[in-house]
mmCIF entry with sequence, helices, sheets and N, C-alpha, C, O atoms, coordinates in Angstrom:
data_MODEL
# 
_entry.id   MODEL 
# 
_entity.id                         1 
_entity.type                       polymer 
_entity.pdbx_number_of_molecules   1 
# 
_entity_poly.entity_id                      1 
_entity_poly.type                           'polypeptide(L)' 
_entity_poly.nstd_linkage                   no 
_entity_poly.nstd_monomer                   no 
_entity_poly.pdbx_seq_one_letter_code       
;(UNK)(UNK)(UNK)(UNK)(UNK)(UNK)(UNK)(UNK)(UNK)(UNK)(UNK)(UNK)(UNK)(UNK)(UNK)(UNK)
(UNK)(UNK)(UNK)(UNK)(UNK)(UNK)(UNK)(UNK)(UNK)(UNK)(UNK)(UNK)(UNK)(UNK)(UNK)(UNK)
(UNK)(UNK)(UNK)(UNK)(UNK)(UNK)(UNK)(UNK)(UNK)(UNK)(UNK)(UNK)(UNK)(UNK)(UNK)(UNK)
(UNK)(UNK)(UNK)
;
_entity_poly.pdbx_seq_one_letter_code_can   XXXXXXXXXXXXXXXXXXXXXXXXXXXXXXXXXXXXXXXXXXXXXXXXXXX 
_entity_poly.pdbx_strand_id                 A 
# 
loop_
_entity_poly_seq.entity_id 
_entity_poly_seq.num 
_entity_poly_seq.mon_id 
_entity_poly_seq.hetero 
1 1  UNK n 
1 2  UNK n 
1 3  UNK n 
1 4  UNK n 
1 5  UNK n 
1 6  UNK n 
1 7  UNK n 
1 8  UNK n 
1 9  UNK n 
1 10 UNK n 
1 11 UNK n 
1 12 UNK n 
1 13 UNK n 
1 14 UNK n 
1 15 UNK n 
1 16 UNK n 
1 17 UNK n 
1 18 UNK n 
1 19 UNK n 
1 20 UNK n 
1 21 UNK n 
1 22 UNK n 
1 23 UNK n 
1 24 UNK n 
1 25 UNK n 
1 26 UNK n 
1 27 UNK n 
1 28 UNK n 
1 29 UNK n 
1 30 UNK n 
1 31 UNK n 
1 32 UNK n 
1 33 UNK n 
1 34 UNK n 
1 35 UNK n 
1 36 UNK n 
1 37 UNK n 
1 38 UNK n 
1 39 UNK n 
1 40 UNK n 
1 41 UNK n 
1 42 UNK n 
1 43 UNK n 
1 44 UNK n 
1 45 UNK n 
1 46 UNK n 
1 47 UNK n 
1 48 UNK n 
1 49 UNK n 
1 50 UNK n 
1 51 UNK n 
# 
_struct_asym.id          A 
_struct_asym.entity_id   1 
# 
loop_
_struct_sheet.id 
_struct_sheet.type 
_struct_sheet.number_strands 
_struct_sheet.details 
AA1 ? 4 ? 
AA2 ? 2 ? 
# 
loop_
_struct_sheet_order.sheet_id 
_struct_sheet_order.range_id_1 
_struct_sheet_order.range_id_2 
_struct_sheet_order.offset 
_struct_sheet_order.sense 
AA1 1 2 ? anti-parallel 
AA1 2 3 ? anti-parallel 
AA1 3 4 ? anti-parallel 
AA2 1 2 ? anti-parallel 
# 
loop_
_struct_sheet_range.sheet_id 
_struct_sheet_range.id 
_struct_sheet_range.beg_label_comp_id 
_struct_sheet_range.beg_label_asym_id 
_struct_sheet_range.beg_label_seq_id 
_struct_sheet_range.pdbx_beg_PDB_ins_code 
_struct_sheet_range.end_label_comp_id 
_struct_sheet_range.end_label_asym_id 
_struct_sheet_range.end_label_seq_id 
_struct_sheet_range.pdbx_end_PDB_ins_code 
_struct_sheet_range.beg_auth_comp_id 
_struct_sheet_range.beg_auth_asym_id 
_struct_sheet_range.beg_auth_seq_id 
_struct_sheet_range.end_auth_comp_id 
_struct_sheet_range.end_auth_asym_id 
_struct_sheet_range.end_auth_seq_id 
AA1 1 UNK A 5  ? UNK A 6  ? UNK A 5  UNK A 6  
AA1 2 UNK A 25 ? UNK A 31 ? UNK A 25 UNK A 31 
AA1 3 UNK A 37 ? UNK A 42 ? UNK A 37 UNK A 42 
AA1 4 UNK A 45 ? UNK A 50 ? UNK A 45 UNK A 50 
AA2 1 UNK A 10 ? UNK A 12 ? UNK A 10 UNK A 12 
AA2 2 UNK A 18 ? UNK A 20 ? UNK A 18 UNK A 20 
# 
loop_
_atom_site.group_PDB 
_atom_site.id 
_atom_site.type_symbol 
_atom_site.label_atom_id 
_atom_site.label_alt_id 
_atom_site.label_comp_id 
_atom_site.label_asym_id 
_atom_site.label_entity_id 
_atom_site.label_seq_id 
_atom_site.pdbx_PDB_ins_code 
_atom_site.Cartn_x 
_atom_site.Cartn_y 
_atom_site.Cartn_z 
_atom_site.occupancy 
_atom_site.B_iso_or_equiv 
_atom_site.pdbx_formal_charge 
_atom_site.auth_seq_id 
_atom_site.auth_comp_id 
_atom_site.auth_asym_id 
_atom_site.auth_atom_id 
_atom_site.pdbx_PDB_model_num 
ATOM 1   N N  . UNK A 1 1  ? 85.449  114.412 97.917  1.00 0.00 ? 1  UNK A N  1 
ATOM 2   C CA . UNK A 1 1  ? 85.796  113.297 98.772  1.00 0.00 ? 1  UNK A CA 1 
ATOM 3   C C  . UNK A 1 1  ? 87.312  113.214 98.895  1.00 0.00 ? 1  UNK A C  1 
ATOM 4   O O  . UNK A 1 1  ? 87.906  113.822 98.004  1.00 0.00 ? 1  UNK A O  1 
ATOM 5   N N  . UNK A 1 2  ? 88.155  112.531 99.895  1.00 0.00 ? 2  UNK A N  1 
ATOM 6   C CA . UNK A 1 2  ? 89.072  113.161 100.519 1.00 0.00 ? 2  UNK A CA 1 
ATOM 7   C C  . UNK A 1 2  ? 89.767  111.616 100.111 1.00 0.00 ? 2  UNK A C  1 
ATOM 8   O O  . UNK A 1 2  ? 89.028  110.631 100.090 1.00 0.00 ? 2  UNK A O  1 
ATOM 9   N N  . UNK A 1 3  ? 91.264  111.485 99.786  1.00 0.00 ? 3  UNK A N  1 
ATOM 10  C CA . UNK A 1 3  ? 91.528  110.100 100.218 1.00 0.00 ? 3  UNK A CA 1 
ATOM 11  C C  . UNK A 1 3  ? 92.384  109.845 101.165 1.00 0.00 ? 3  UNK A C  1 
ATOM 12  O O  . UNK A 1 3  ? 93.210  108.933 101.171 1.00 0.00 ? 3  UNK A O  1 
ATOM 13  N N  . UNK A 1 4  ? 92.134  110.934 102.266 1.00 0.00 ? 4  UNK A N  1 
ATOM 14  C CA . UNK A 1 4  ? 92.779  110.281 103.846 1.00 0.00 ? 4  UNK A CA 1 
ATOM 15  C C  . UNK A 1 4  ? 93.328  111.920 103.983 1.00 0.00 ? 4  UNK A C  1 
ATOM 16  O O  . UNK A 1 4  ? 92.999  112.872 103.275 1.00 0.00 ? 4  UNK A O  1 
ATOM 17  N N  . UNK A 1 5  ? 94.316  111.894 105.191 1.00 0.00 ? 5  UNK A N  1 
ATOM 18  C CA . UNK A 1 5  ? 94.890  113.104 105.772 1.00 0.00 ? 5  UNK A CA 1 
ATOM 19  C C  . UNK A 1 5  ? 96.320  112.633 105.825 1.00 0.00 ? 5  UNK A C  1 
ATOM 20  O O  . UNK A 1 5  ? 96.736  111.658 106.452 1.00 0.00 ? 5  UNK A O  1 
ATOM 21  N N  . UNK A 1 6  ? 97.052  113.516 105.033 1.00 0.00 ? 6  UNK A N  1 
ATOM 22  C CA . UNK A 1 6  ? 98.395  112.505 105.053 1.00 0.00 ? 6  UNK A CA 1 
ATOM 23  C C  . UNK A 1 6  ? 99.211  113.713 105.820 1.00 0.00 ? 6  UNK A C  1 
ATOM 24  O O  . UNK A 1 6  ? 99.127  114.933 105.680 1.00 0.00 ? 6  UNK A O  1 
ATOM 25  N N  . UNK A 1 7  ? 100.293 112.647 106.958 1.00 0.00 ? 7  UNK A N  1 
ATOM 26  C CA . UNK A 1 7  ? 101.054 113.528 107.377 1.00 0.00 ? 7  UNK A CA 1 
ATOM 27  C C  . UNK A 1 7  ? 102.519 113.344 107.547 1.00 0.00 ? 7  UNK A C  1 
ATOM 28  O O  . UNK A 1 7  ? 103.362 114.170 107.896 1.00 0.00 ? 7  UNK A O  1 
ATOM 29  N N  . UNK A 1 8  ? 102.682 111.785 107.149 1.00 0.00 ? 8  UNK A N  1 
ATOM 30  C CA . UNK A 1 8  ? 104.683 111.876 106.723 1.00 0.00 ? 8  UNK A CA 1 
ATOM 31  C C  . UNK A 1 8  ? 104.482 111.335 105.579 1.00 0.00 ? 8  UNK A C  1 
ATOM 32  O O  . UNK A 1 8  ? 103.413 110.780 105.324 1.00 0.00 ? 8  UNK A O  1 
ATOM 33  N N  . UNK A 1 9  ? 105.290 111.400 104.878 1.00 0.00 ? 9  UNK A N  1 
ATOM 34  C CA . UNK A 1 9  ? 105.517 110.453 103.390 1.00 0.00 ? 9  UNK A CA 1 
ATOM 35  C C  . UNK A 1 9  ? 106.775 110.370 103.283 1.00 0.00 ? 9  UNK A C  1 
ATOM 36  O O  . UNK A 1 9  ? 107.425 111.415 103.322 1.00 0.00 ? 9  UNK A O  1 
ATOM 37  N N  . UNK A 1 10 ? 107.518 108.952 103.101 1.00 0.00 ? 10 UNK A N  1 
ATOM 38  C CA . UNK A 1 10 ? 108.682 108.482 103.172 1.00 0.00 ? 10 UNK A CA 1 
ATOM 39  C C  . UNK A 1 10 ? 108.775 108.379 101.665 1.00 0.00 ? 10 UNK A C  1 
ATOM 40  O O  . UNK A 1 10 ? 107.858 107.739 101.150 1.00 0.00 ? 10 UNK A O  1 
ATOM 41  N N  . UNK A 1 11 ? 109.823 108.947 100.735 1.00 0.00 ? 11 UNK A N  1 
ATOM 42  C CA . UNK A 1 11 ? 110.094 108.461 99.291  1.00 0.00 ? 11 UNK A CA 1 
ATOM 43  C C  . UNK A 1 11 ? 111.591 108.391 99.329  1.00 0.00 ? 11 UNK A C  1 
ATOM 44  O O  . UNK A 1 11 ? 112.268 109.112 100.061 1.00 0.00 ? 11 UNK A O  1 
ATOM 45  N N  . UNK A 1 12 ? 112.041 107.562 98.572  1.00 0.00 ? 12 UNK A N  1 
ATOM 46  C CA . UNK A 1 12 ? 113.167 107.149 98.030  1.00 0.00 ? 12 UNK A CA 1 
ATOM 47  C C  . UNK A 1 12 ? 113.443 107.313 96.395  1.00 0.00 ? 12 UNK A C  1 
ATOM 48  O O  . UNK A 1 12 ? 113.106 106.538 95.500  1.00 0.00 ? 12 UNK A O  1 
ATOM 49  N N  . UNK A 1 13 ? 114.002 108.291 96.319  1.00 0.00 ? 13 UNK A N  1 
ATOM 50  C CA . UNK A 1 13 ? 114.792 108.379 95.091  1.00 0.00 ? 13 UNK A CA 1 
ATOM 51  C C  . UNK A 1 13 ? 115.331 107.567 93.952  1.00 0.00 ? 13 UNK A C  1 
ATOM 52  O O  . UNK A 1 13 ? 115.921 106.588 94.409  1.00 0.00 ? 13 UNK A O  1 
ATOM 53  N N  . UNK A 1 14 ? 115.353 107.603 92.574  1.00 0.00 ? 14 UNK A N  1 
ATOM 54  C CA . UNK A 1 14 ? 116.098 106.692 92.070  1.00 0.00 ? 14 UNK A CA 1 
ATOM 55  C C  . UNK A 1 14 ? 117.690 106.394 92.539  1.00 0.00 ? 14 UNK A C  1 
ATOM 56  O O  . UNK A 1 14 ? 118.313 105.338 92.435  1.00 0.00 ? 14 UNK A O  1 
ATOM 57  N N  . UNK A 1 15 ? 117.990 107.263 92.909  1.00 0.00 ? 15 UNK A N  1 
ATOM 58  C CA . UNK A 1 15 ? 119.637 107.684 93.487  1.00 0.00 ? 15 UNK A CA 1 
ATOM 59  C C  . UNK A 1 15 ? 119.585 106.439 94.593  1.00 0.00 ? 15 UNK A C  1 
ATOM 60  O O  . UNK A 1 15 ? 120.439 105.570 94.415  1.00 0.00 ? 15 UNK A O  1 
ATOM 61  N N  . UNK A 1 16 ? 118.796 106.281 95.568  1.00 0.00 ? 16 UNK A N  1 
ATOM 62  C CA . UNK A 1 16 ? 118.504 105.959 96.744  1.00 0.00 ? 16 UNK A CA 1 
ATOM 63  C C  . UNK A 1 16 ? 118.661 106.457 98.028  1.00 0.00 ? 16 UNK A C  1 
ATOM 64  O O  . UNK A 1 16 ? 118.867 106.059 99.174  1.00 0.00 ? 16 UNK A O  1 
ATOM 65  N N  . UNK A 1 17 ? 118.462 107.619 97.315  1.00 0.00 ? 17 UNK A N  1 
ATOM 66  C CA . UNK A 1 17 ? 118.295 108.909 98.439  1.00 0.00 ? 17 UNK A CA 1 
ATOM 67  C C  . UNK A 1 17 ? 117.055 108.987 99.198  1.00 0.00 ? 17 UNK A C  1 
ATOM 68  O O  . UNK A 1 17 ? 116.119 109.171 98.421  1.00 0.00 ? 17 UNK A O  1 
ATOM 69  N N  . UNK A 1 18 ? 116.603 108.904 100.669 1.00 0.00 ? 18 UNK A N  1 
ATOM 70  C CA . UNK A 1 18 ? 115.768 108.804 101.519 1.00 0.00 ? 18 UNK A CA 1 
ATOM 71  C C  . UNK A 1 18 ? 114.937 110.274 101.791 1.00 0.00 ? 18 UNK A C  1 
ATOM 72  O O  . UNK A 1 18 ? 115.278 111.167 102.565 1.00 0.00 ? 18 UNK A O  1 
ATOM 73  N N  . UNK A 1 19 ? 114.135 110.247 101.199 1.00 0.00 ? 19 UNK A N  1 
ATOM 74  C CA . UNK A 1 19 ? 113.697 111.834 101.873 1.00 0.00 ? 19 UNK A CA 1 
ATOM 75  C C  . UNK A 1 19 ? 112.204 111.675 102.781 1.00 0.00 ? 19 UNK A C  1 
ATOM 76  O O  . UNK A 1 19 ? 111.277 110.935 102.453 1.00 0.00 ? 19 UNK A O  1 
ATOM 77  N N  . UNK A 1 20 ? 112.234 112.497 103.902 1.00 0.00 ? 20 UNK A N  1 
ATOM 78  C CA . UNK A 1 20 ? 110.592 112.429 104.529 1.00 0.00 ? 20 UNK A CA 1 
ATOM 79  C C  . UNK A 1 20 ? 109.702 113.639 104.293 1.00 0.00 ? 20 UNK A C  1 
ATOM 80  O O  . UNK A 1 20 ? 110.209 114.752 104.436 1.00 0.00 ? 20 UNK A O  1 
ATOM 81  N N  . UNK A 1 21 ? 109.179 113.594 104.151 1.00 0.00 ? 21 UNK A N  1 
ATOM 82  C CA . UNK A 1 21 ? 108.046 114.605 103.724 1.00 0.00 ? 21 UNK A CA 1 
ATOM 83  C C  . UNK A 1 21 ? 106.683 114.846 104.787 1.00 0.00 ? 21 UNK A C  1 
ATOM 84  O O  . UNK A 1 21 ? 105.635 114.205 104.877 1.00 0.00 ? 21 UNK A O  1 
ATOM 85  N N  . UNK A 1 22 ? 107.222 116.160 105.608 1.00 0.00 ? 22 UNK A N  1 
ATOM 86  C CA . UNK A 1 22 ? 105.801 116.347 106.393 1.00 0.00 ? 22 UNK A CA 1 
ATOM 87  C C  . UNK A 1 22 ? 104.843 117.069 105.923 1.00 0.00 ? 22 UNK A C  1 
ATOM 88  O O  . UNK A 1 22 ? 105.106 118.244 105.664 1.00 0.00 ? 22 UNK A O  1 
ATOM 89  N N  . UNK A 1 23 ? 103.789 116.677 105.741 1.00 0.00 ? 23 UNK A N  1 
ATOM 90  C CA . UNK A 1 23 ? 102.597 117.752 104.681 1.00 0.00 ? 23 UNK A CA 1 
ATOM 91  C C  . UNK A 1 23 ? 101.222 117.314 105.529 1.00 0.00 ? 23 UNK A C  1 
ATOM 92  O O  . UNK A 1 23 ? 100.676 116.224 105.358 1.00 0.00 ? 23 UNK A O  1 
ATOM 93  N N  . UNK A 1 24 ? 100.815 118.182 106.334 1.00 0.00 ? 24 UNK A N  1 
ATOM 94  C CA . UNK A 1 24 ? 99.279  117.917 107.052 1.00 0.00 ? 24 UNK A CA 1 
ATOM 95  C C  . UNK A 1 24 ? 98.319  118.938 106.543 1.00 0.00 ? 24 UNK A C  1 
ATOM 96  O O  . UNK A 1 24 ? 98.172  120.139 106.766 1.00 0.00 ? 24 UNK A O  1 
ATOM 97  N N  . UNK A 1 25 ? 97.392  117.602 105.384 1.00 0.00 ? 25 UNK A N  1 
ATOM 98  C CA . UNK A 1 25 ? 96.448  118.032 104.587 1.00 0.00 ? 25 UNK A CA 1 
ATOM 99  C C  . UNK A 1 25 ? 95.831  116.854 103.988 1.00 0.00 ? 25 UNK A C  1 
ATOM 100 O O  . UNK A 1 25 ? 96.324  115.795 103.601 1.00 0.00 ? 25 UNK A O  1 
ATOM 101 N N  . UNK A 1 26 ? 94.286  117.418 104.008 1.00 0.00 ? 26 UNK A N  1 
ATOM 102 C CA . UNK A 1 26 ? 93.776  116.976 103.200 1.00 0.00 ? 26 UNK A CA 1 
ATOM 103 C C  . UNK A 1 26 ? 93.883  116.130 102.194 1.00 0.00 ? 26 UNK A C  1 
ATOM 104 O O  . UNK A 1 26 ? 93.701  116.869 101.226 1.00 0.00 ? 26 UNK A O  1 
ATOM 105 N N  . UNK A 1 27 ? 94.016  115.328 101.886 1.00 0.00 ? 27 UNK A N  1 
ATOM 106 C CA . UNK A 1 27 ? 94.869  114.833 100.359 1.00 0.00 ? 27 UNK A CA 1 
ATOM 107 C C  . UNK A 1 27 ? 93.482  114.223 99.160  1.00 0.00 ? 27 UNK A C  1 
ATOM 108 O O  . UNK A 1 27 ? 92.810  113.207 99.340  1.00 0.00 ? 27 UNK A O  1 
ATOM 109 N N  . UNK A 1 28 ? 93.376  115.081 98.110  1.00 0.00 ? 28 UNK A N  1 
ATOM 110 C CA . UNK A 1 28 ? 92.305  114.416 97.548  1.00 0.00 ? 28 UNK A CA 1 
ATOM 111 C C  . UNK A 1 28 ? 93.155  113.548 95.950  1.00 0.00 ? 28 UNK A C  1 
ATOM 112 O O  . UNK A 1 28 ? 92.742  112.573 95.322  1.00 0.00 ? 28 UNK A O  1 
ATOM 113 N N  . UNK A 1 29 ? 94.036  114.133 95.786  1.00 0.00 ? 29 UNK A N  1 
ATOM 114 C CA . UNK A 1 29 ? 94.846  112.785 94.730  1.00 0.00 ? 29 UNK A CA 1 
ATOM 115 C C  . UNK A 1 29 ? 96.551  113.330 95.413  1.00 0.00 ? 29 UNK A C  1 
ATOM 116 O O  . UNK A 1 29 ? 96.976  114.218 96.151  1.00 0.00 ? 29 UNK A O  1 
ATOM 117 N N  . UNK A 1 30 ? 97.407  111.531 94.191  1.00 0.00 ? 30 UNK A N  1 
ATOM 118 C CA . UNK A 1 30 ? 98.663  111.716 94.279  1.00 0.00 ? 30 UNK A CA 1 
ATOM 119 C C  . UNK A 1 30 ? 99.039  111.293 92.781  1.00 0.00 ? 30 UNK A C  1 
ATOM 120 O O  . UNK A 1 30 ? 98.646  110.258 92.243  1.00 0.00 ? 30 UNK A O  1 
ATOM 121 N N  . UNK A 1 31 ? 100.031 112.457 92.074  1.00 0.00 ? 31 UNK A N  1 
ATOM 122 C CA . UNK A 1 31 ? 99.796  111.783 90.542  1.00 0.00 ? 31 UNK A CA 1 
ATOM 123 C C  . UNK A 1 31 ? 101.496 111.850 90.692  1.00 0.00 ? 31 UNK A C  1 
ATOM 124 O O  . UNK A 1 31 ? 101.969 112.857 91.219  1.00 0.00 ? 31 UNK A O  1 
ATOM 125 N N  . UNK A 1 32 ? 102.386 110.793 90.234  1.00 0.00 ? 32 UNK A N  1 
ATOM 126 C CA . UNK A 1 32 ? 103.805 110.994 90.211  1.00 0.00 ? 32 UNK A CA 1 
ATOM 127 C C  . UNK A 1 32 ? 104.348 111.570 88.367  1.00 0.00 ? 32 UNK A C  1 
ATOM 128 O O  . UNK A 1 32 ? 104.386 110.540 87.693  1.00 0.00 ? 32 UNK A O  1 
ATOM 129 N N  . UNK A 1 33 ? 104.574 112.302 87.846  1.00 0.00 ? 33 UNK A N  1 
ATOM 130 C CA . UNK A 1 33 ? 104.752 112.708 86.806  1.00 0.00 ? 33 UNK A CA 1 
ATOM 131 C C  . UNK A 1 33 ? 106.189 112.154 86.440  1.00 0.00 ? 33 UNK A C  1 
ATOM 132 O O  . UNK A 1 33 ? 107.102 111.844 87.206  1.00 0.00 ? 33 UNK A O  1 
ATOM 133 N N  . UNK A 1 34 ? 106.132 112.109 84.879  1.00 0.00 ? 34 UNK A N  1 
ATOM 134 C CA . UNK A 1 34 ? 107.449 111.714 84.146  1.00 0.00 ? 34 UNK A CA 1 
ATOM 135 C C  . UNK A 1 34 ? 108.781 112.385 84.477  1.00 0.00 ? 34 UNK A C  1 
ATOM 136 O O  . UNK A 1 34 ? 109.886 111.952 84.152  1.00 0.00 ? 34 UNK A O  1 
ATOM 137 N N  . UNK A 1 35 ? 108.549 113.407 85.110  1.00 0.00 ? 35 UNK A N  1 
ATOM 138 C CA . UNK A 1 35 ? 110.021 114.166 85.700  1.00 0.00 ? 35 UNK A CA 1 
ATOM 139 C C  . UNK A 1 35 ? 110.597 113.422 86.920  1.00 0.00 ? 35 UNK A C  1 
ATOM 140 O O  . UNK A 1 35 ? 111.746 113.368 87.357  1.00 0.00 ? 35 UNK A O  1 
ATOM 141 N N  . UNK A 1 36 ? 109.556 112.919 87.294  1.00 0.00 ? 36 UNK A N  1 
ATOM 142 C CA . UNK A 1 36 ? 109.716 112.008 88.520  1.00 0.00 ? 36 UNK A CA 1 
ATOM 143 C C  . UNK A 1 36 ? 109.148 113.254 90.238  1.00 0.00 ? 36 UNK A C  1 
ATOM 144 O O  . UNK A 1 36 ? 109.354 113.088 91.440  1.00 0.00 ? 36 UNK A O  1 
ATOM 145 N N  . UNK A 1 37 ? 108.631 114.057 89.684  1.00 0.00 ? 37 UNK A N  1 
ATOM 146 C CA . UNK A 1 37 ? 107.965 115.235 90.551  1.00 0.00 ? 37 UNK A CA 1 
ATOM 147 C C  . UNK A 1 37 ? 106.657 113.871 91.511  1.00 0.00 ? 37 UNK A C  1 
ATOM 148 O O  . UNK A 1 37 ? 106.356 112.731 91.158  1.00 0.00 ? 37 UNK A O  1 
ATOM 149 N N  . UNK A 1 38 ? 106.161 114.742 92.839  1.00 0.00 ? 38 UNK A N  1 
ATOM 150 C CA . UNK A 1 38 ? 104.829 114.086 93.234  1.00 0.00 ? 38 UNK A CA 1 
ATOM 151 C C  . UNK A 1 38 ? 104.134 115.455 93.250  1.00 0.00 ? 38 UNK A C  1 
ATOM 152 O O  . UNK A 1 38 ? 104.412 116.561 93.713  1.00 0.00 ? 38 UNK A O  1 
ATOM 153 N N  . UNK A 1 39 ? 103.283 115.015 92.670  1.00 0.00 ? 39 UNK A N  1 
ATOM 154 C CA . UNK A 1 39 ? 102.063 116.102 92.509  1.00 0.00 ? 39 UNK A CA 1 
ATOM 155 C C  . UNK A 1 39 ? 100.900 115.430 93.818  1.00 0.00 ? 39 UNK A C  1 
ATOM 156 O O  . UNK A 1 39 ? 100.699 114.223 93.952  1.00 0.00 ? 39 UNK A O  1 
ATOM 157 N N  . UNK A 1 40 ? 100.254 116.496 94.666  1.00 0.00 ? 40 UNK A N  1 
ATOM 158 C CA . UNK A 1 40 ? 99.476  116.151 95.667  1.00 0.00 ? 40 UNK A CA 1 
ATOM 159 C C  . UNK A 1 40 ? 98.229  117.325 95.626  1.00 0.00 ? 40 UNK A C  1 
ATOM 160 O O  . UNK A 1 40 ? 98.574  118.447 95.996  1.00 0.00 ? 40 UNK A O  1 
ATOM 161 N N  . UNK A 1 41 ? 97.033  117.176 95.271  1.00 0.00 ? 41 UNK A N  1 
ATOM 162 C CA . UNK A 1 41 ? 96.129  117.811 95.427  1.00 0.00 ? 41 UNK A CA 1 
ATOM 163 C C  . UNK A 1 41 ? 95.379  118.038 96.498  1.00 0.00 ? 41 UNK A C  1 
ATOM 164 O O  . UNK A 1 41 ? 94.563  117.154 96.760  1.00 0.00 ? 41 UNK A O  1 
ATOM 165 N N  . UNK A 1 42 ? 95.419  119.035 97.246  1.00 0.00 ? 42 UNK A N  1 
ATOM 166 C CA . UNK A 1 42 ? 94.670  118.535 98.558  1.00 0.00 ? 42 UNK A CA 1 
ATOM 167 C C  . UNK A 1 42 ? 93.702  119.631 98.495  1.00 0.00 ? 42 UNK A C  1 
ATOM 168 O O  . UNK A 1 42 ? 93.527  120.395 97.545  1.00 0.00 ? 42 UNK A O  1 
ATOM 169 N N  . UNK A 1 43 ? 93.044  119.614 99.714  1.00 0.00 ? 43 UNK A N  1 
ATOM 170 C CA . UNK A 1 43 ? 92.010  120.779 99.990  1.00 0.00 ? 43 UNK A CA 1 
ATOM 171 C C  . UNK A 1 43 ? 91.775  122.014 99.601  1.00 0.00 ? 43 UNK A C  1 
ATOM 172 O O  . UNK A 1 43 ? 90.861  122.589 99.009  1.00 0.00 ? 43 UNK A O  1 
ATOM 173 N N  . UNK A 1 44 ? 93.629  122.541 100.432 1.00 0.00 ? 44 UNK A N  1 
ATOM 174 C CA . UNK A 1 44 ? 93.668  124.085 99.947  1.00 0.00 ? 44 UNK A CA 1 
ATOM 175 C C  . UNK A 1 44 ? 94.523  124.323 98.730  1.00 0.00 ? 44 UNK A C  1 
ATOM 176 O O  . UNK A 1 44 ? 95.141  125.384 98.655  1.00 0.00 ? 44 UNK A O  1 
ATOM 177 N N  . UNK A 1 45 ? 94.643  123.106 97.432  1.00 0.00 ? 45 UNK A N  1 
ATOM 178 C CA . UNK A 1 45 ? 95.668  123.757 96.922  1.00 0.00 ? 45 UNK A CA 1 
ATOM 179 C C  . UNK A 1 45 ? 96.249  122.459 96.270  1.00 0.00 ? 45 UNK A C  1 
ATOM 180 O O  . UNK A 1 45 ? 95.662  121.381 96.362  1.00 0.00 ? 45 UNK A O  1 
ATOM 181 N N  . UNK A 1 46 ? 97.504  122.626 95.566  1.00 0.00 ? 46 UNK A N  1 
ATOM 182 C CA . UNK A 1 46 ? 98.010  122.011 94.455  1.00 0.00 ? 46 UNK A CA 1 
ATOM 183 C C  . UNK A 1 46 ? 99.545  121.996 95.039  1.00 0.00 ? 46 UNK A C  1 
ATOM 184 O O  . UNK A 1 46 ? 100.186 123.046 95.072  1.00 0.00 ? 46 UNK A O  1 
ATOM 185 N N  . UNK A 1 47 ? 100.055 120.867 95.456  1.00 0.00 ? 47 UNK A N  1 
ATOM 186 C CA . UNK A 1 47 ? 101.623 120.815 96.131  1.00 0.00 ? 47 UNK A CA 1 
ATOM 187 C C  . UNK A 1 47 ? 102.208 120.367 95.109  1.00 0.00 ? 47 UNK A C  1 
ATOM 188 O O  . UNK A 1 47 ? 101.620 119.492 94.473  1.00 0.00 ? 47 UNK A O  1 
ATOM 189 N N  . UNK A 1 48 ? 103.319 120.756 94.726  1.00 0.00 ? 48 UNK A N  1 
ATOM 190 C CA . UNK A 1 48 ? 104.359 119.749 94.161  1.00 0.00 ? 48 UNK A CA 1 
ATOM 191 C C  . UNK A 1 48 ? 105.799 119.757 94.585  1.00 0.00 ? 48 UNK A C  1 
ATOM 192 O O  . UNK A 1 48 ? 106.496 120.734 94.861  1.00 0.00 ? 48 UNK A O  1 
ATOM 193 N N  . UNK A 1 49 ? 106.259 117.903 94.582  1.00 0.00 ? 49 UNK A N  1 
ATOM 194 C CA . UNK A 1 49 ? 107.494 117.859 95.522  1.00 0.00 ? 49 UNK A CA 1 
ATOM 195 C C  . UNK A 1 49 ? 108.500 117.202 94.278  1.00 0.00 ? 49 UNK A C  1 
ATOM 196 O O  . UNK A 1 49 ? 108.452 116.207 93.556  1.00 0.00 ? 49 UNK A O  1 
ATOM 197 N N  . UNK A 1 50 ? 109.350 118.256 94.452  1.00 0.00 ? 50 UNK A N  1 
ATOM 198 C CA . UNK A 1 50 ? 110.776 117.087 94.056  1.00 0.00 ? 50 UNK A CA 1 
ATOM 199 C C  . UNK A 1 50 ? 111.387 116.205 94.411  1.00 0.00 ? 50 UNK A C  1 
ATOM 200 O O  . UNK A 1 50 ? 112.240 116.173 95.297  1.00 0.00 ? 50 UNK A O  1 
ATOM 201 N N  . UNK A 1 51 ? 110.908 115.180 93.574  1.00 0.00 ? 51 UNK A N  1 
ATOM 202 C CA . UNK A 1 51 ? 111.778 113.797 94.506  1.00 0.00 ? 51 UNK A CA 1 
ATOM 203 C C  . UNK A 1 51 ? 112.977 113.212 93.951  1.00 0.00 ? 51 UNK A C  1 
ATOM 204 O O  . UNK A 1 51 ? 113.556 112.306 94.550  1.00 0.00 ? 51 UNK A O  1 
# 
């Protein structure tokens, strides 16, 4: 089961640095890890973004 189709993601940094993120997929989780990484599991695969 899917939890939506994500296709911008706006994050802001601790810095307060603005970043956009285009990713068109599937999205079945979003886990933010202690490094401060976003981990995104989707359909085809296992993304991870530095934020």
């Amino acid at each position: 089961m899917a939890l939506g189709r994500l296709n911008i993601v706006e994050l802001t940094a601790d810095s307060g640095a603005r970043r956009t993120i285009h990713l068109d997929a599937e999205i079945r989780g979003l886990v933010f890890t202690d490094s401060g990484n976003l981990v995104v599991g989707t359909a085809q695969g296992i993304v991870v973004l530095e934020v």
